[in-house]
N, CA, C and O atoms as CSV, one atom per row, in Angstrom:
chain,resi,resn,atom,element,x,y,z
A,1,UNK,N,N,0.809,-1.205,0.000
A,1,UNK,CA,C,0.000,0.000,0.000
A,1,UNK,C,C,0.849,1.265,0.000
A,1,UNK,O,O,0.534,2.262,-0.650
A,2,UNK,N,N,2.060,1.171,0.841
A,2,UNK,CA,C,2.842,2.424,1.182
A,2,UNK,C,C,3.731,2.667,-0.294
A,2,UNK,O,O,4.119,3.819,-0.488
A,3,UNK,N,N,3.988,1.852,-1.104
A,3,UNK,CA,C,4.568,1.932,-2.219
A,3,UNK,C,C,3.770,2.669,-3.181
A,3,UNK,O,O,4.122,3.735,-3.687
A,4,UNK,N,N,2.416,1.914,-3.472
A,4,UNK,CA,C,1.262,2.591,-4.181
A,4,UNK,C,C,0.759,3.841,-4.090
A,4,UNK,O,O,-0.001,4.369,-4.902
A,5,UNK,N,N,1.166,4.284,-3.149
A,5,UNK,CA,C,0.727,5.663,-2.436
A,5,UNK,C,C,1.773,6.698,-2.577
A,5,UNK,O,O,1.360,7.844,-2.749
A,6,UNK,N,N,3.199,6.487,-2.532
A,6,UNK,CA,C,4.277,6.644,-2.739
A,6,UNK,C,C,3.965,7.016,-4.722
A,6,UNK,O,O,4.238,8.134,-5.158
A,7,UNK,N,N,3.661,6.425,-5.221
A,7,UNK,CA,C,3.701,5.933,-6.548
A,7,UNK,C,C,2.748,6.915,-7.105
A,7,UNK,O,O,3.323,7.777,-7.770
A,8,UNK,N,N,1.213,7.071,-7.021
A,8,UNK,CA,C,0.645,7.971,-7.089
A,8,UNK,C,C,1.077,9.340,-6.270
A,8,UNK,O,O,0.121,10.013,-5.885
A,9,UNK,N,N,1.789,9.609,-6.099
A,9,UNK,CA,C,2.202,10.776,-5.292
A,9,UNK,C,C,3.615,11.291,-6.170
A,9,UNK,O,O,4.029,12.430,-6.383
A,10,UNK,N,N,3.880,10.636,-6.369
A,10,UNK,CA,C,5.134,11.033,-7.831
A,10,UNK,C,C,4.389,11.614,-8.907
A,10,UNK,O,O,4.510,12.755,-9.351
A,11,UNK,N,N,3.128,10.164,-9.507
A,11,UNK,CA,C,2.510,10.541,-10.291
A,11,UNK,C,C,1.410,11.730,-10.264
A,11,UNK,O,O,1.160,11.988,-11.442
A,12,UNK,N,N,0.842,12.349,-9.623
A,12,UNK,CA,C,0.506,13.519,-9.366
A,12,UNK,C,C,1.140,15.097,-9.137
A,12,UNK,O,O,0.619,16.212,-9.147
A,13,UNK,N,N,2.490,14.621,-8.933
A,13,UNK,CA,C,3.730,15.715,-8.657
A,13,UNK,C,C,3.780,16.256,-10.404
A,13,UNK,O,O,3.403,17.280,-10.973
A,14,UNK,N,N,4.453,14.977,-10.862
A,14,UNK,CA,C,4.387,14.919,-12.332
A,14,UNK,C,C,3.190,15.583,-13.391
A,14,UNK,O,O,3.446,16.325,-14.338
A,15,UNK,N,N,1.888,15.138,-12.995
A,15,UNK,CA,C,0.816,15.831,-13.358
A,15,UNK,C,C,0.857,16.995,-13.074
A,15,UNK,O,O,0.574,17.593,-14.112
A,16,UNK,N,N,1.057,17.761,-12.217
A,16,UNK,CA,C,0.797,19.054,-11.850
A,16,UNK,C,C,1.791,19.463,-12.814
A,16,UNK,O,O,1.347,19.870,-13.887
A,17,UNK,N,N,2.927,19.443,-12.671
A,17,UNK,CA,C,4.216,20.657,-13.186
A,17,UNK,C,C,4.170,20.138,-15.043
A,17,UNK,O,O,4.667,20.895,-15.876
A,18,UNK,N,N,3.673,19.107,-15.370
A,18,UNK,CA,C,2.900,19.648,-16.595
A,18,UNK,C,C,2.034,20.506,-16.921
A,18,UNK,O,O,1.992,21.269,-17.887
A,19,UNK,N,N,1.211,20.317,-15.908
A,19,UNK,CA,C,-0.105,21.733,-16.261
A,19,UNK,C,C,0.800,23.152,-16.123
A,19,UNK,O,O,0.687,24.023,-16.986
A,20,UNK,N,N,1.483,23.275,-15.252
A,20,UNK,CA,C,2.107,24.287,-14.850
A,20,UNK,C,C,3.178,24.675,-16.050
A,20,UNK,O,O,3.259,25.874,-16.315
A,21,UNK,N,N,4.043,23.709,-16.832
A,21,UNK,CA,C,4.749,24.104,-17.612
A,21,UNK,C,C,3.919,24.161,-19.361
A,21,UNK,O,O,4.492,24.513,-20.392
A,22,UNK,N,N,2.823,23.816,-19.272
A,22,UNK,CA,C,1.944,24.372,-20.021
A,22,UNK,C,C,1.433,25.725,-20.218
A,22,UNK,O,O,1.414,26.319,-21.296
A,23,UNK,N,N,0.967,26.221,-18.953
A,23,UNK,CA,C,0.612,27.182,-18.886
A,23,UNK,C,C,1.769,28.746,-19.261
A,23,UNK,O,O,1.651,29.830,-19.833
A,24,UNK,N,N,2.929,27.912,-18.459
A,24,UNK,CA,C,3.696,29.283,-18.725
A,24,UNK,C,C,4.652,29.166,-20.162
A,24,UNK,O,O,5.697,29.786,-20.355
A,25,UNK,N,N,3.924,28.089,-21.215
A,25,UNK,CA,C,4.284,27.317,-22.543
A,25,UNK,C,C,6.388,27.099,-22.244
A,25,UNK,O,O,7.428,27.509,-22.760
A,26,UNK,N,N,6.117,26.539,-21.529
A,26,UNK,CA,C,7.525,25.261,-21.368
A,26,UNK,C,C,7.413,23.962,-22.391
A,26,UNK,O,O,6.513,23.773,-23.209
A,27,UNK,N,N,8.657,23.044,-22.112
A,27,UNK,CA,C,8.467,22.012,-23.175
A,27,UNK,C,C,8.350,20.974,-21.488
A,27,UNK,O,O,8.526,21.330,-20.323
A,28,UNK,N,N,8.068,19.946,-21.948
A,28,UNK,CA,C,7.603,18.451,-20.557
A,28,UNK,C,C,8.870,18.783,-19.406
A,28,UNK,O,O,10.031,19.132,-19.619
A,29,UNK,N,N,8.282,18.573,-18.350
A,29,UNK,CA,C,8.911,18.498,-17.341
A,29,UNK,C,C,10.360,17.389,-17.064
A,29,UNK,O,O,10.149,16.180,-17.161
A,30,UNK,N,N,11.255,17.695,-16.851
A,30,UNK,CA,C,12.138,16.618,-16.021
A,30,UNK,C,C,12.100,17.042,-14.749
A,30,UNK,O,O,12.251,18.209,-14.390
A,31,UNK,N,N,11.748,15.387,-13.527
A,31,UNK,CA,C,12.456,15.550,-12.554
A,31,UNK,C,C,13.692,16.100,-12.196
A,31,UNK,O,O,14.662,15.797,-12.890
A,32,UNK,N,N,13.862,16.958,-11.108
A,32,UNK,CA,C,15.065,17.102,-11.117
A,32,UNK,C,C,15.567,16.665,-9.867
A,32,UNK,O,O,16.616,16.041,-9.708
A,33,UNK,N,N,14.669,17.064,-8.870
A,33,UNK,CA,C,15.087,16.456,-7.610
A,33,UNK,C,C,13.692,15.717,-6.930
A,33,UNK,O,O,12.621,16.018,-7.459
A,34,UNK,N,N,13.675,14.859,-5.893
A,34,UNK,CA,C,12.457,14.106,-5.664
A,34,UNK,C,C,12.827,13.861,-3.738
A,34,UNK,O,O,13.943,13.388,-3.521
A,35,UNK,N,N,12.341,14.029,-3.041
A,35,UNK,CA,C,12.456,13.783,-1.756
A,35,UNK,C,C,11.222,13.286,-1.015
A,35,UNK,O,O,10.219,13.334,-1.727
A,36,UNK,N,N,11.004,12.802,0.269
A,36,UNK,CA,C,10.180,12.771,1.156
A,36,UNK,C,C,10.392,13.967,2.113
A,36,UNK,O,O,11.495,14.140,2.633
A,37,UNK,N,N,9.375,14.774,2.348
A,37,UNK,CA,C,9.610,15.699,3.628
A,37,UNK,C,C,10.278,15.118,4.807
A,37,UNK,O,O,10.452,13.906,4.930
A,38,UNK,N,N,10.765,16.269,5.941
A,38,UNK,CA,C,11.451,15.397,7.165
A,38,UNK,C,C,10.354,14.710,7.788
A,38,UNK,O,O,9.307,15.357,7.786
A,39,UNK,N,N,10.306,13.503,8.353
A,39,UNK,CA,C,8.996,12.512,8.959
A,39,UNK,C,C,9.364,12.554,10.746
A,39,UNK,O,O,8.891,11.739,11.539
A,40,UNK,N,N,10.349,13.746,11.147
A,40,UNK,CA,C,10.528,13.657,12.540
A,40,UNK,C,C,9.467,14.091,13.110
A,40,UNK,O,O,8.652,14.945,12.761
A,41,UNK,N,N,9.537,13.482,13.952
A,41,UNK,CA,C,8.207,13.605,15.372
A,41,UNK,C,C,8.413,14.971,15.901
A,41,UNK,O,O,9.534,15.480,15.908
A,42,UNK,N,N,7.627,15.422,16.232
A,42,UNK,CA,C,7.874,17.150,16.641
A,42,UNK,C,C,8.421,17.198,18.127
A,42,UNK,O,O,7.426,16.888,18.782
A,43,UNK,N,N,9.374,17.398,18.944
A,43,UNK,CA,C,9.225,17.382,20.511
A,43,UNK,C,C,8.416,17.032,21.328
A,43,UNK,O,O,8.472,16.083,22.111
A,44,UNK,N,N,7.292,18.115,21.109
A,44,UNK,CA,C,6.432,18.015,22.206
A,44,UNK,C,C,5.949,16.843,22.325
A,44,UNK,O,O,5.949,16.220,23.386
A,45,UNK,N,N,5.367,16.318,20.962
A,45,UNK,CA,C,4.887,15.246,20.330
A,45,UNK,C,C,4.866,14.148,21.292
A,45,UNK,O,O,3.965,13.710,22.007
A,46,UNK,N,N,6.449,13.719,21.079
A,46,UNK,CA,C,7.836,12.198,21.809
A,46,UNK,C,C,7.003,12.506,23.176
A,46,UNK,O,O,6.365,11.521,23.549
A,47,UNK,N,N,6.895,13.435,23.845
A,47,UNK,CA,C,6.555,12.719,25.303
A,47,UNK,C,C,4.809,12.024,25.315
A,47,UNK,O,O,4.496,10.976,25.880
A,48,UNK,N,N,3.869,12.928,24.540
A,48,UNK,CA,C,2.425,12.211,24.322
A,48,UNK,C,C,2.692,10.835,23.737
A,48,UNK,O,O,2.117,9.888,24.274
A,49,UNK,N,N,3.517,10.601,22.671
A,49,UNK,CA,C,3.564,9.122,22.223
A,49,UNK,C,C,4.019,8.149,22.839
A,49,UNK,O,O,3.775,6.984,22.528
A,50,UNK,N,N,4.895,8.579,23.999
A,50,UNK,CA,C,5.419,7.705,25.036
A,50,UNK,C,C,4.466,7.056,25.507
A,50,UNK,O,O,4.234,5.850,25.581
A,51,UNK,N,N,3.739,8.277,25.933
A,51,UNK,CA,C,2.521,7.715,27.218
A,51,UNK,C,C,1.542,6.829,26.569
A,51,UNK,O,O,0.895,6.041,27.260
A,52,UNK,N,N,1.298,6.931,24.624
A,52,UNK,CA,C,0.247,6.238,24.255
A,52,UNK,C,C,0.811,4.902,24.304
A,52,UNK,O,O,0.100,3.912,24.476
A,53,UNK,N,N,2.201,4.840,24.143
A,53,UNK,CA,C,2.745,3.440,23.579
A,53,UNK,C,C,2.796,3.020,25.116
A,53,UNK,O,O,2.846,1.790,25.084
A,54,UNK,N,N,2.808,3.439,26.454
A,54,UNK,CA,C,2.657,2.859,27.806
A,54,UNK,C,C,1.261,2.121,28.026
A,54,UNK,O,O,1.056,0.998,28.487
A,55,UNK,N,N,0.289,3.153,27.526
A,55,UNK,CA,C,-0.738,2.304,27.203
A,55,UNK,C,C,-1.044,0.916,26.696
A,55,UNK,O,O,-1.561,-0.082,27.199
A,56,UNK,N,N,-0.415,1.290,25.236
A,56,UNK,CA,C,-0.635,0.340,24.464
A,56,UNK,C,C,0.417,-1.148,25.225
A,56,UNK,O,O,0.330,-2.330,24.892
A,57,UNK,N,N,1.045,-0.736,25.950
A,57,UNK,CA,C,2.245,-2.079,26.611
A,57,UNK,C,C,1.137,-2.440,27.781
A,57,UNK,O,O,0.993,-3.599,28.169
A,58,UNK,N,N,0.727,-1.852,28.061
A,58,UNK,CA,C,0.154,-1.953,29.221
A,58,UNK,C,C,0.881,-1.958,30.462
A,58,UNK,O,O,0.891,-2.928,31.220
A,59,UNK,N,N,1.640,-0.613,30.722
A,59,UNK,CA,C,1.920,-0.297,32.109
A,59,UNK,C,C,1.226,0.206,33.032
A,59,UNK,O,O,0.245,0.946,33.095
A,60,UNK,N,N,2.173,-0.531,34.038
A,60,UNK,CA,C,1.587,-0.609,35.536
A,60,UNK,C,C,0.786,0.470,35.822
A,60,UNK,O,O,-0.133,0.205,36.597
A,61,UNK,N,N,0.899,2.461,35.143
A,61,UNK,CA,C,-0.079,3.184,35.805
A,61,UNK,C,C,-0.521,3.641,34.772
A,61,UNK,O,O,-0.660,4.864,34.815
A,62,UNK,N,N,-1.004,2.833,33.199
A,62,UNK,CA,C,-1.509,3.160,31.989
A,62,UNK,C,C,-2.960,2.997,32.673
A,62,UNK,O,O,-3.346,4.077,32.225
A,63,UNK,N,N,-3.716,2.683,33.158
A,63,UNK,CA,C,-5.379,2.359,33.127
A,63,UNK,C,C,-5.602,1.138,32.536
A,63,UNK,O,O,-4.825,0.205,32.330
A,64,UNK,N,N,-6.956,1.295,32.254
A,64,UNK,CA,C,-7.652,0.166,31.755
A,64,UNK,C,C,-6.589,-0.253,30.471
A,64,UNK,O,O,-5.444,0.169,30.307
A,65,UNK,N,N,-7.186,-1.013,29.800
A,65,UNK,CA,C,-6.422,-1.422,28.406
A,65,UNK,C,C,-6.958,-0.818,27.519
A,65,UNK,O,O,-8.094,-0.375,27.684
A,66,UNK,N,N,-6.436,-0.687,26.627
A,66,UNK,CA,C,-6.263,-0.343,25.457
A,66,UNK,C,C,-7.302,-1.191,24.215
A,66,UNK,O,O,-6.532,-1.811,23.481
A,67,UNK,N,N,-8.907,-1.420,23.730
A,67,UNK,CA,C,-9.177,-2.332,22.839
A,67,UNK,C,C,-9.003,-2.003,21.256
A,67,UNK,O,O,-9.428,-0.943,20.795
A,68,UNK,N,N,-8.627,-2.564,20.794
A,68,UNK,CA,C,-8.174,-2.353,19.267
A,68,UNK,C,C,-9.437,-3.082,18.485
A,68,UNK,O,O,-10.111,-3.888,19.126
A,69,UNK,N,N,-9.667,-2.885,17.507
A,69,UNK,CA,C,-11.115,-3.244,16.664
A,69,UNK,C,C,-10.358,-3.176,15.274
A,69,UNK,O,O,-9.348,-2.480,15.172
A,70,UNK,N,N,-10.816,-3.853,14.281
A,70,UNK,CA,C,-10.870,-4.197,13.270
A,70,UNK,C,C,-11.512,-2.963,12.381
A,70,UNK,O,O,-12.719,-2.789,12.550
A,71,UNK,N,N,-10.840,-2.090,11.456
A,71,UNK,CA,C,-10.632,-0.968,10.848
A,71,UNK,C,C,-10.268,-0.619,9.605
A,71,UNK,O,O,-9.477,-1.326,8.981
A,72,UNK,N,N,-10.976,0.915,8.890
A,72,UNK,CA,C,-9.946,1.132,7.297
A,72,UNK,C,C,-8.573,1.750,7.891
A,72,UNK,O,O,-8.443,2.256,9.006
A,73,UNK,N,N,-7.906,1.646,7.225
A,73,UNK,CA,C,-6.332,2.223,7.236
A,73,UNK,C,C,-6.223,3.279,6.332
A,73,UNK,O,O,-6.891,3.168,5.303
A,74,UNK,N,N,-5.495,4.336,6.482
A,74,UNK,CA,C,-5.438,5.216,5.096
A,74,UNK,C,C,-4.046,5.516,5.083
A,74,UNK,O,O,-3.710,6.214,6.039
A,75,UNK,N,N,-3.108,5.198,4.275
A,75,UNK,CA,C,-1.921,5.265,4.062
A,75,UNK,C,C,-1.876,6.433,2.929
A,75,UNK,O,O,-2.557,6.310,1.912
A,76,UNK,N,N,-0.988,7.655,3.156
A,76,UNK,CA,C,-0.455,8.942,2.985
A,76,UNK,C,C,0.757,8.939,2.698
A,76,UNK,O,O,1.591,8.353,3.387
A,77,UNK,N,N,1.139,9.848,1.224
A,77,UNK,CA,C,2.608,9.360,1.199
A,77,UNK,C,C,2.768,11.202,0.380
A,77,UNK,O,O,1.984,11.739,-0.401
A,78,UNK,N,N,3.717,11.596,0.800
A,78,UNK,CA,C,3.617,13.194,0.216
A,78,UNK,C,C,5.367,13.280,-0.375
A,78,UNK,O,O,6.404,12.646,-0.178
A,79,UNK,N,N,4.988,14.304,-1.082
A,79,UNK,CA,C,6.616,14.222,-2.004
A,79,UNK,C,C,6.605,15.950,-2.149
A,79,UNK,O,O,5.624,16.691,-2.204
A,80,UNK,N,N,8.165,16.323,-2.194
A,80,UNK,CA,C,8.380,17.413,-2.523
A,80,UNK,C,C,9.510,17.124,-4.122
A,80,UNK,O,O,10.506,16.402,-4.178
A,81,UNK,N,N,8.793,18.114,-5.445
A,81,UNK,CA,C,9.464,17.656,-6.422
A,81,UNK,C,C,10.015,18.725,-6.980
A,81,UNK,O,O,9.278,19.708,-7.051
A,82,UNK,N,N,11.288,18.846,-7.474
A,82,UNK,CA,C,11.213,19.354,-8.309
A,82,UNK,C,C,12.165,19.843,-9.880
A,82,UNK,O,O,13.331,19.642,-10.219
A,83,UNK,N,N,11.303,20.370,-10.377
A,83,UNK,CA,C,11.363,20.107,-12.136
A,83,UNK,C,C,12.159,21.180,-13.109
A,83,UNK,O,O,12.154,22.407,-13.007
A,84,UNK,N,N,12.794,20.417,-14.012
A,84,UNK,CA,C,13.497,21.367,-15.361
A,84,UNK,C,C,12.582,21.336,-16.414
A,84,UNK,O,O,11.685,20.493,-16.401
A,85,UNK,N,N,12.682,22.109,-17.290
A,85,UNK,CA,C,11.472,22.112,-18.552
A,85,UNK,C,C,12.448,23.000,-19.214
A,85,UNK,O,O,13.231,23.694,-18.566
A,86,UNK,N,N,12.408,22.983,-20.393
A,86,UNK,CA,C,13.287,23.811,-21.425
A,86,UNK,C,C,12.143,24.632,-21.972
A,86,UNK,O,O,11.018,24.342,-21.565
A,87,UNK,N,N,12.332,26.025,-23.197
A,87,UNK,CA,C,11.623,26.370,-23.398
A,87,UNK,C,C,11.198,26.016,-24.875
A,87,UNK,O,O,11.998,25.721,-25.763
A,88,UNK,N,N,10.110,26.072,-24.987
A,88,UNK,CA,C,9.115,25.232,-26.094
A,88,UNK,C,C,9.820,25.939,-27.472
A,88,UNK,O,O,10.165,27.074,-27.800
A,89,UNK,N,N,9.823,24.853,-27.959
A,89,UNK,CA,C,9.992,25.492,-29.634
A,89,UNK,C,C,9.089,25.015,-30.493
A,89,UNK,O,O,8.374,24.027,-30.654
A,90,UNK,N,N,9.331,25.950,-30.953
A,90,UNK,CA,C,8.142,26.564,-32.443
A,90,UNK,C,C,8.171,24.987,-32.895
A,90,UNK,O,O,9.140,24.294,-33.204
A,91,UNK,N,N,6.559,24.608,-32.816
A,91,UNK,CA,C,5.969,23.299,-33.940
A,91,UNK,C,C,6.245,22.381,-33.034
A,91,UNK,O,O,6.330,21.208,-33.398
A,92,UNK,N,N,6.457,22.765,-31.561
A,92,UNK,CA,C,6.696,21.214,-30.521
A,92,UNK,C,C,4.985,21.183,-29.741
A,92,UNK,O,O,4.684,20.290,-28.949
């Protein structure tokens, strides 16, 4: 799933900066550079996730337990891209 998502997320990067190098009449886009944003946990974040994953272990002063249920998943995959285009010549 995380690949597929990954995959359409290129392919939509790609879609766009065609429209875009259309508009300002460029010739097709090349990738030029392709990344994932940084995926670090924010500070504050690390200490709330501690406490969920204490939960989820089930420590000694987590509470009740934790019930997990059977669920959709939505897997998210975001890209920062970006593109060369030369400029269009006459009859392209």
């Amino acid at each position: 799933l995380a690949a597929r998502a990954r995959a359409r997320a290129v392919a939509d990067a790609v879609e766009r900066a065609a429209d875009y190098a259309r508009a300002a009449g460029l010739g097709k886009p090349r990738i030029a550079a392709l990344r994932e944003p940084d995926l670090t946990v924010p500070q504050p974040l690390v200490a709330k996730h501690r406490a969920s994953e204490a939960v989820l272990l089930g420590g000694a002063d987590s509470g009740p337990a934790l019930e997990l249920a059977a669920g959709e998943i939505e897997v998210v995959a975001v890209v920062e891209a970006a593109f060369e285009a030369d400029a269009e010549r006459a009859g392209d």
